[in-house]
C-alpha positions in Angstrom: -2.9 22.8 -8.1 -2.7 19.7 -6.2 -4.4 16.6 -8.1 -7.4 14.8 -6.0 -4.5 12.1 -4.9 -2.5 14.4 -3.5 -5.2 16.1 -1.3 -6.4 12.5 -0.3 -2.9 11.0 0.3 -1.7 14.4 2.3 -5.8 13.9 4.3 -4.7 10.5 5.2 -1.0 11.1 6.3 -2.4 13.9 8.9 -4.8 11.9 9.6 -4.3 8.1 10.0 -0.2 8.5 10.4 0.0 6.5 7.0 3.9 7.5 6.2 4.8 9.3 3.3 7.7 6.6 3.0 5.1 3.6 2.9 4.1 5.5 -0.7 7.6 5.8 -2.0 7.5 2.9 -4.3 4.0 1.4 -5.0 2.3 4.7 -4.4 -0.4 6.1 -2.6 -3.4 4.4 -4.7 -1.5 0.8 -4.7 -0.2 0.4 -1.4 -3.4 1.6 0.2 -5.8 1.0 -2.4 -8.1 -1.8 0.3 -8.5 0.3 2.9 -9.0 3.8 1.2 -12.2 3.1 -0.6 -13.3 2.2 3.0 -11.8 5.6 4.0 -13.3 7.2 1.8 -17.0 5.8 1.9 -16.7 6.7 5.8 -15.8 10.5 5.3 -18.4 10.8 2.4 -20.8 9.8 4.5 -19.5 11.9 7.4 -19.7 14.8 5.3 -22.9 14.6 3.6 -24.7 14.0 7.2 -22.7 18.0 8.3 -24.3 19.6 4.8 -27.8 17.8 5.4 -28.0 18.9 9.4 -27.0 22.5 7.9 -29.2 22.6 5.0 -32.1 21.1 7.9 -30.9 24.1 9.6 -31.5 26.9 7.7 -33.9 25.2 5.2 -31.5 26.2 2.3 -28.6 24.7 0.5 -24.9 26.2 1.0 -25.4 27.9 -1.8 -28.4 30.2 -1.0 -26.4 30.7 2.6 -23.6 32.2 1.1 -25.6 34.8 -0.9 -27.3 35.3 2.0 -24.4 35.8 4.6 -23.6 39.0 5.4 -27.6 40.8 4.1 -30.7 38.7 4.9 -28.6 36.6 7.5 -26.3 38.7 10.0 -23.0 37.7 10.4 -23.3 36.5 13.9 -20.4 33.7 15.4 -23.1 30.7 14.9 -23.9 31.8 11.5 -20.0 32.3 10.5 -19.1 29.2 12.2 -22.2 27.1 10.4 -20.7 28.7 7.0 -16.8 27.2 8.1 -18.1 23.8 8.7 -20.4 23.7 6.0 -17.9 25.1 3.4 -15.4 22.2 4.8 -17.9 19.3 4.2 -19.2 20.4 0.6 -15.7 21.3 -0.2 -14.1 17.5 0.8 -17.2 15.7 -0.1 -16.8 17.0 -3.7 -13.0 15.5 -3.5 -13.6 12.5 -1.7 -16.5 11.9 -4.0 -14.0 12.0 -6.8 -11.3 10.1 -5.4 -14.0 7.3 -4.8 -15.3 7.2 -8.7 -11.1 7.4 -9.7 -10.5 4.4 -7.2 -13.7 2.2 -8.9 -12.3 3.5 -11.8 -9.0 1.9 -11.3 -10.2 -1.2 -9.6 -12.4 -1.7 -13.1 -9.7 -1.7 -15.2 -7.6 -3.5 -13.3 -5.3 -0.9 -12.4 -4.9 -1.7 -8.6 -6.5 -4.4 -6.6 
């Protein structure tokens, strides 16, 4: 199972062409360590807004929809698409929540700068 860094790191190398090879000897955490809390504070905040529109939505948390899915809600393209997009944001806001408390973690105890 892949660690928290390693979904974070592999997030940012897709998505911000940070090079694998730039990680090589300081590591992920180190060499990027300024601008990843910033990252990271920007795609939490993304996320939550997607689960609060979709909790606004359907006046439920994602939780409720998915037991709900497929019986008292009908499995209509909106409805699977919603669940997708929803799943996604609870999903990397739970990781990138994590990686955020590990990286103030670190800074704390002087780990990285």
């Amino acid at each position: 199972m892949e660690s928290i860094w390693e979904r974070v790191e592999g997030y940012a190398i897709r998505n911000f062409k940070i090079s694998s090879r730039d990680n090589r000897n300081t590591g992920f955490r180190q060499s990027h360590s300024g601008g990843l809390g910033e990252l990271l504070k920007a795609k939490i905040a993304e996320y939550r807004e997607v689960v609060e529109s979709l909790s606004k939505k359907y006046n439920m948390d994602f939780e409720r929809f998915k037991e709900l899915l497929g019986t008292q809600l009908e499995l209509t393209w909106e409805h699977e698409k919603d669940y997708l997009e929803w799943e996604e944001a609870v999903t990397n806001l739970q990781i990138f929540e994590a990686a955020l408390n590990e990286l103030k973690e670190l800074r704390r105890h002087g780990r990285i700068d």
